[in-house]
C-alpha positions in Angstrom: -1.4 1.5 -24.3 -2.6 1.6 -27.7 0.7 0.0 -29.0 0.1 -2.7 -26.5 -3.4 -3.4 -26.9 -4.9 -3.7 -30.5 -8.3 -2.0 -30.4 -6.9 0.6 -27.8 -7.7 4.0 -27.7 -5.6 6.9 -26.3 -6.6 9.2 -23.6 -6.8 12.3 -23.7 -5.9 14.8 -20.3 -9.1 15.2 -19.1 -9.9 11.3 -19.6 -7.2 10.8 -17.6 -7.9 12.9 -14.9 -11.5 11.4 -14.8 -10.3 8.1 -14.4 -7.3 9.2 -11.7 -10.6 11.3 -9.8 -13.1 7.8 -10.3 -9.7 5.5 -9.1 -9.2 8.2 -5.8 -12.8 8.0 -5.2 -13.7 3.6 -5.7 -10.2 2.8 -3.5 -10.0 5.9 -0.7 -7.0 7.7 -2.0 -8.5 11.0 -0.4 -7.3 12.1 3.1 -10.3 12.4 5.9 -13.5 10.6 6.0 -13.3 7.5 8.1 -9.4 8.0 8.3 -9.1 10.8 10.4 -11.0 8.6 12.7 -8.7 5.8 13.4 -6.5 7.5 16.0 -10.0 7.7 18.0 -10.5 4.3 17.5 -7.5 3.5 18.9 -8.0 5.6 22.3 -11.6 4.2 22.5 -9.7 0.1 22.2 -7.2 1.7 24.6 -9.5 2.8 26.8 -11.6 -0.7 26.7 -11.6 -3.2 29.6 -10.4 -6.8 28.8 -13.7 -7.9 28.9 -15.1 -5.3 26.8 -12.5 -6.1 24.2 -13.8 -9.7 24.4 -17.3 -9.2 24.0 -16.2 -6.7 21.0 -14.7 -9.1 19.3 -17.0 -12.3 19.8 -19.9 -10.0 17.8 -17.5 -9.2 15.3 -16.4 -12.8 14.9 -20.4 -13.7 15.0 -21.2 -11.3 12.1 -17.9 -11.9 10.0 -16.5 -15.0 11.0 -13.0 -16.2 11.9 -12.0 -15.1 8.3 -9.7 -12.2 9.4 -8.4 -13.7 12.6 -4.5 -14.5 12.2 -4.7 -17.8 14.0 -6.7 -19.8 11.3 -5.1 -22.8 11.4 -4.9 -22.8 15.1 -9.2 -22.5 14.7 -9.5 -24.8 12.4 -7.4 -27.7 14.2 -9.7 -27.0 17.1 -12.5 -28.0 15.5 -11.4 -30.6 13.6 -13.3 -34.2 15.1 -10.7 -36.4 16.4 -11.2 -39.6 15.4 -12.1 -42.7 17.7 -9.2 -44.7 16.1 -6.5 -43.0 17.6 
């Protein structure tokens, strides 16, 4: 890095391993937490009625929005005013 970046320092091991540990902790490299609980999760969804599955998701499309559905453009051609000259 140093020979890249004028003004660069190098690191030394335990710099490093301070920054790998700060990296781990900021972008969930570590096993367990909330990932263990994704196969549970799954079994509750499973386990969820059609309608429950709808109401689920209309309160998570009232809080976040339609930003993570994967039929955007479908959405947004729906709601698009349609024009008395036509």
């Amino acid at each position: 890095m140093p020979a890249l970046f004028f003004g660069a320092r190098e690191v030394d091991y335990w710099q490093a391993m301070g920054i790998l540990l700060l990296s781990k902790i900021l972008f969930g490299g570590f096993r367990g937490g909330c990932h263990g609980r994704w196969k549970e999760r799954r079994q509750h969804w499973e386990s969820m009625t059609p309608e429950e599955r709808e109401e689920l998701k209309g309160h998570f499309k009232s809080r976040w929005g339609n930003w993570c559905s994967s039929n955007k453009g479908e959405d947004k051609a729906a709601s698009k005013p349609v024009s008395s000259a036509e």
